[in-house]
N, C-alpha and C positions, 0 to 999 in steps of 0.2 A: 763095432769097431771102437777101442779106445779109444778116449779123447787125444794123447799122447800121439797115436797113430794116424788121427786123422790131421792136428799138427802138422806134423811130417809132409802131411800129403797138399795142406797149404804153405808148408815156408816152401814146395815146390814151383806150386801154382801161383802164390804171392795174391791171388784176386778171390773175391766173391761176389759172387751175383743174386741179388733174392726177387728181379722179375724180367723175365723171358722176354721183354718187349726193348730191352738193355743188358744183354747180355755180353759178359765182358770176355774175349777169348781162351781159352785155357782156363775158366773161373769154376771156382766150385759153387754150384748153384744149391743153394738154400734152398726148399719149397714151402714156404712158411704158410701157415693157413690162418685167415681173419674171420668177421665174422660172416661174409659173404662171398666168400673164396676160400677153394684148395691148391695152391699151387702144385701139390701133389701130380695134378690132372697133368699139367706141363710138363711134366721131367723128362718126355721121350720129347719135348718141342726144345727144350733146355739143351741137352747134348746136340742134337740136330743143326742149332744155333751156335755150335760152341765151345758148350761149357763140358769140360774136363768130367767134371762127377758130377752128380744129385745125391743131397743128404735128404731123404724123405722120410714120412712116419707114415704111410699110408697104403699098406702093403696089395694093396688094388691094384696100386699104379704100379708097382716094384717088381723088375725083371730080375731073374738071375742073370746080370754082366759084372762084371766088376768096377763098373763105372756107376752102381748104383747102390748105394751104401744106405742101408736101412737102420736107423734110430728108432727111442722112444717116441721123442721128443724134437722137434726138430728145432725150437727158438731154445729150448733150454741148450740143445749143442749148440749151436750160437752162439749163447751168453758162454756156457761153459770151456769155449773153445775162443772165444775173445779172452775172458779171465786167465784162461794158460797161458798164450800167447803175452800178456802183458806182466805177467811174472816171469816169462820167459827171457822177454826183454830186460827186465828189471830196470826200467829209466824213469825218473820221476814224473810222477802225475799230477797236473793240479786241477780238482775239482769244482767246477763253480755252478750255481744254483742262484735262488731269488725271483722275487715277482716280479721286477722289470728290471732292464739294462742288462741282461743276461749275454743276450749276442753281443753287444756294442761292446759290453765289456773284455769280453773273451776274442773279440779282434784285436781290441786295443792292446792287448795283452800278448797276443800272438806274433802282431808286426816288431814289439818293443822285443821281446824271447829273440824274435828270428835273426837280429841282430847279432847273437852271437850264438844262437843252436840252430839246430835244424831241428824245428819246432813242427807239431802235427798238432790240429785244433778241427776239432768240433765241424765240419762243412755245415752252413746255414742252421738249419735249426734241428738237425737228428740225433735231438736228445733225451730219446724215449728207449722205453723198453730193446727195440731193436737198434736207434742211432749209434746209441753209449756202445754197444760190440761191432756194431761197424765200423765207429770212428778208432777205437782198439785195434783192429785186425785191419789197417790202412796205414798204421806205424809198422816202421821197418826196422834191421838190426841198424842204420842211418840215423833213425831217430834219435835226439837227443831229449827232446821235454815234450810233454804230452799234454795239450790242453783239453778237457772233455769237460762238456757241456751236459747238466740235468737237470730236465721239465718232471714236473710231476703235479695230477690234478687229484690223487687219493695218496692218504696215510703208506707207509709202508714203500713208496715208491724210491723215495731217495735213499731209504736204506738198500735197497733192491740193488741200486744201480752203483753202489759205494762198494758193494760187495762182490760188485763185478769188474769195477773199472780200479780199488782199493787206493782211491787217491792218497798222495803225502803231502800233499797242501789243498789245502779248499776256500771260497773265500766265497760268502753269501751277499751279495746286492742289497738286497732290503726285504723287508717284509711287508707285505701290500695286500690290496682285496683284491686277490687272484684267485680263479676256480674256486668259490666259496661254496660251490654247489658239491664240490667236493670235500672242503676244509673245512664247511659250518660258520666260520669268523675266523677274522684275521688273529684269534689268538689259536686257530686250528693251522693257520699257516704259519706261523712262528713255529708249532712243535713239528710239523712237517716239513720244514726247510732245515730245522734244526737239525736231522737226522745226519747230514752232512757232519756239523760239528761232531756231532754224538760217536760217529764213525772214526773222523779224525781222533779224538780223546782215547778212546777206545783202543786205539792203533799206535798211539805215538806221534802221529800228526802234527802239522803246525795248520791254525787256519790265519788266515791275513785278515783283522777285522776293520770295519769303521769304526773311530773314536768318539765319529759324532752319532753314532744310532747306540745309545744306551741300552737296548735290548739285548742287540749282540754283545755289549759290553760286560751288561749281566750276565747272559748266556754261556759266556768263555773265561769267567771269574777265572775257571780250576784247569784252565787250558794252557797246553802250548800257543802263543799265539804272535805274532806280529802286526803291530798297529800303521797303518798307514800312515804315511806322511803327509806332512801338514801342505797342502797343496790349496792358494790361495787365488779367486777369482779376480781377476784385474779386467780392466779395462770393458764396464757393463756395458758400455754403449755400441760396444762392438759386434756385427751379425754373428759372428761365429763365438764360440766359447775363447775365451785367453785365460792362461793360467799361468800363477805364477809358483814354484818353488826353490828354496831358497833366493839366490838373486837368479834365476833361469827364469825367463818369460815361454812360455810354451804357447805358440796361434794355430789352434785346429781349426779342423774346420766340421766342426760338429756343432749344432746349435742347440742350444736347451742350457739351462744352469746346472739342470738335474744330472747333466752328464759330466759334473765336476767330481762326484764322489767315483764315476766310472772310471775317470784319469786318473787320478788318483792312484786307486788300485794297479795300473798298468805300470805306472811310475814307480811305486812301490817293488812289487812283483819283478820290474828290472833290474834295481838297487841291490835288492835282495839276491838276484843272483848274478851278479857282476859286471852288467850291464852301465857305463859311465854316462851320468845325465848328456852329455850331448849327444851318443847315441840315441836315448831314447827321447830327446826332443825332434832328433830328425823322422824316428818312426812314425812319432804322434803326429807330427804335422804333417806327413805324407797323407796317413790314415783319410780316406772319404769314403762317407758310409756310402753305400750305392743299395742299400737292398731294404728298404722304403722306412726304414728307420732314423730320424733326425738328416734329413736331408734336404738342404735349402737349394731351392730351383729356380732359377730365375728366368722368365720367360717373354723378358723383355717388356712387355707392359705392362706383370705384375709378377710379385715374389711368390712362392708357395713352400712352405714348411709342411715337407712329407714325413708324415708319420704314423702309415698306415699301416705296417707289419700288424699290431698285436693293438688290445687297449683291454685295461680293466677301469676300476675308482680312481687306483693312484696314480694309474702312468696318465688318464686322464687329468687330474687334476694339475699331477706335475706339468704337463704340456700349457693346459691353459695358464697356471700361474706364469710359467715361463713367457707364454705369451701378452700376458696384462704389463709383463715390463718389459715389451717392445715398444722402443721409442717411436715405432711409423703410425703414421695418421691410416685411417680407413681399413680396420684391420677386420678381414672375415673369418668367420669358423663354419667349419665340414666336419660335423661328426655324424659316427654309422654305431649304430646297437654295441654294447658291449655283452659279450656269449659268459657263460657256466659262471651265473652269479644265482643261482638257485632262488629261491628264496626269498633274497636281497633285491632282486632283479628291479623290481617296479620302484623301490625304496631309492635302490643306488640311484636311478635314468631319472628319476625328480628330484632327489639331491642335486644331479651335474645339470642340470638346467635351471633352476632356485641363483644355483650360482652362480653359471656364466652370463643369467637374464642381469644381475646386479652391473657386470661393466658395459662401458660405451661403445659395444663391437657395434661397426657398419650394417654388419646383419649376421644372422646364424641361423644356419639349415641344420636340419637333425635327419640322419636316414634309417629307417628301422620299423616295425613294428613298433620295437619295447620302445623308443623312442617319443612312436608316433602315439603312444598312449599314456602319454605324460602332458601335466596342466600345464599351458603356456599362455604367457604374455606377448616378446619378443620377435621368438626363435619359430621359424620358417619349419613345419614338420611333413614330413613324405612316406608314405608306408613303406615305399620299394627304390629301389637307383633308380627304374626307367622310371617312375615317378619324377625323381630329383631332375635326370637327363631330359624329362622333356620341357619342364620350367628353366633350365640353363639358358643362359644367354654368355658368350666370351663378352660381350661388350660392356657389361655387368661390374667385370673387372677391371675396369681400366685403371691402374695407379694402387694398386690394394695389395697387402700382406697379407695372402689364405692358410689359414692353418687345419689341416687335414688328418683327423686320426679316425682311427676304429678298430674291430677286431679282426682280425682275419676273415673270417667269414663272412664279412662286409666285401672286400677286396675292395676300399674305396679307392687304390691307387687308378682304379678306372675314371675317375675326376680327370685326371692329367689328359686324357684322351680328347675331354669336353678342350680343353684349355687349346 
C-alpha cells in the first residue's frame, strides 16, 4: 500500500495504536518490533480489541483480510506516514532539542501558543524515534502550530527526526553532559544538538537562539535567526522564579534560576507570533510543573524541590547551584546515579560530590552504585533505595528545604512516599 493510501485510510480513522494493552477504537495499530518483542505476534489480538487495520512486516503473522496491510517496514511507515501527514497539513512546526529544560521548555511554550492557536505539543517526553511521528499524526486539520519535542543519545538522530517532523523554527536549550556515552564530550553534544540548526539553515529556517550562550551564538553566525528577549530575574529571595521583561513583572511558579533562560524562550516565541505580553504573563503564571520537574512541595513540616524526571553534570550542577542560594537554613540533598555518562561516569559522580561536600548542607545522601563508589567526607552513601528507605526517618526532617534530583532510572520521586 502507498503511503498516500494508507493516509487516506488514517485521516478516516484519525487514531493509532502501537500496543494492544491500549488500544484505541477504530485505531490503525502499528506492530512495531524492539529488541525483545514482535508486536507482529498481536495483530489478530489488535483487531479483536478494536483496532481498524494492522500495518505489520512479518508475514507469519499476516492473514489475507483487508484489515491487514503488509509493509517493509513498519516504523519506517510510521515515520514516513507521520512526515506526509505534516506536509499535508502544512502548519508550522517548531522544533526543540537540548540537554536539559527540554519539556519545561516546550510546555512553557505550549500554554503561551494556546493563547491564541490551537497548539499540539509533544505529550511528556515521546521524543524519540517513534514519539516525534506520533506526536505528528495526533495534529489535526484544527491544528494551528505544532510543537515537537527531540531526545537524541547517538550522532545522526536529530538529523533523523528533523527530517521527519521538517521543523520551521527550532530553538536549542543548552548544551550540557548529556548521554556522553553516546556523544564522547560535550563538544560531541554541541555537533549533535547542532543538527537542528544545520536542518533549519538548510531549509530556510528560523531558529530562536540565546544571547547569552555564545556557542549558539557562534553556531548561528550564517543563520536565520531570532534572539531572545532580554528577560530579567527580579526578586531572588522569592520561592518561585520572578521575572521581569520590559516593565511586565512575570511570578511563576517554577523554581530554579536556571529556568530563566526556559521563560525566556516562551516569551519570546509568543511575541514573535502575536501573542500581547499580558497574554503571555497570564499563561506563564498559570503554568505548574506537575510531572517531577522543578516542582516545590510543601508538606507542611518541610519543603521539597522535586526534580527527579531526568539528571546529568549540568542539570545537576544547575540544581545545586540553584540551591546554595536558597535563603532557608537546614537545607538537605537526595541525589540518585546519574545513567549514559560512559566513560565519564566515575569522573563526573566525584566531581558532583568534591562539590556539593564544599557547602554547609545539613546532610547529603547519594543513592546509587556510581554514587556509592565515590570518595567521601560528608555525604551519607547507599548502594540501592531500600538501602536509603530503611535508614529514612520523617522525623529527620522536621523544618528542612530537601532537594531531590536523579536520573530516571533512579525513579527517586519514590522519596515522597517516605515523606
Amino acid at each position: 500500500m502507498e503511503i498516500k493510501e494508507l493516509h487516506q485510510l488514517f485521516l478516516q480513522k484519525k487514531s493509532i495504536s502501537t500496543d494492544t494493552r491500549n488500544i484505541l477504537p477504530d485505531s490503525i495499530f502499528f506492530a512495531l518490533k524492539g529488541d525483545n518483542f514482535d508486536a507482529n505476534a498481536f495483530a489478530m489480538d489488535a483487531i479483536e480489541k478494536g483496532a481498524s487495520y494492522v500495518v505489520m512486516d512479518n508475514v507469519v503473522f499476516w492473514q489475507d483480510q483487508s484489515q491487514y496491510i503488509l509493509v517493509e517496514n513498519v516504523l519506517q511507515t510510521l515515520q514516513e506516514l507521520a512526515s506526509y501527514h505534516r506536509k499535508y497539513l502544512n502548519l508550522p512546526i517548531i522544533g526543540l532539542t537540548g540537554s536539559n529544560g527540554k519539556t519545561t521548555t516546550k510546555e512553557l511554550i505550549h500554554v503561551v501558543l494556546s493563547k491564541r492557536y490551537e497548539t499540539v505539543a509533544t505529550k511528556g517526553n515521546l521524543n524519540n524515534h517513534i514519539g516525534v511521528p506520533l506526536t505528528l499524526l495526533s495534529m489535526g486539520e484544527e491544528t494551528a502550530m505544532g510543537i515537537v519535542e527531540m531526545g537524541a543519545n547517538h550522532f545522526g538522530e536529530i538529523k533523523s527526526l528533523c527530517h521527519i517532523a521538517s521543523p520551521d523554527y527550532g530553538y536549542i536549550t543548552n548544551f550540557g553532559k548529556a548521554h556522553l556515552e553516546g556523544f564522547g564530550s560535550v563538544e560531541g553534544v554541541v555537533i549533535a544538538k547542532s543538527e537542528l540548526y544545520d536542518f533549519l539553515h538548510t531549509h530556510d529556517g528560523i531558529a530562536f537562539v540565546n544571547p547569552n550562550d555564545s556557542i549558539q551564538i557562534s553556531r548561528t553566525e550564517d543563520h536565520k535567526r531570532i534572539l531572545l528577549c532580554d528577560v530579567k530575574l527580579v526578586d531572588e529571595d522569592s520561592e518561585f522564579v520572578v521575572v521581569q521583561v520590559d516593565q511586565v513583572v512575570i511570578r511563576t511558579q517554577l523554581v530554579g534560576q536556571y529556568n530563566v533562560a526556559n521563560i525566556a524562550a516562551a516569551i519570546s516565541m509568543g511575541l514573535h507570533f502575536g501573542i500581547n505580553i499580558t497574554d503571555i504573563k497570564t499563561a506563564i503564571e498559570s503554568f505548574k510543573p506537575d510531572n517531577k520537574r522543578s516542582q516545590l512541595i510543601d508538606q507542611g513540616y518541610c519543603k521539597i524541590i522535586l526534580d527527579a524526571y531526568n539528571a546529568n553534570p549540568s542539570s545537576m550542577q544547575a540544581a545545586l547551584d540553584n540551591f546554595t542560594k536558597n535563603e532557608v537554613s537546614d537545607k538537605v540533598v537526595i541525589l540518585g546515579d546519574m545513567f549514559e555518562l560512559g566513560e565519564s561516569s566515575i569522573f563526573e559522580h566525584q566531581k558532583l560530590v568534591d562539590f556539593i561536600e564544599q557547602f554547609s548542607f545539613h546532610r547529603i545522601f547519594l543513592i546509587g552504585t556510581r554514587f556509592n563508589a565515590t570518595q567521601r567526607k560528608t555525604a551519607i552513601s547507599f548502594n540501592t533505595f531500600e538501602d536509603f528507605k530503611n535508614h529514612f526517618k520523617k522525623s529527620d526532617f522536621q523544618n528542612q528545604t530537601v532537594l531531590i534530583k536523579g536520573s530516571r532510572g533512579m525513579a527517586l520521586e519514590r522519596v515522597l512516599e517516605l515523606f
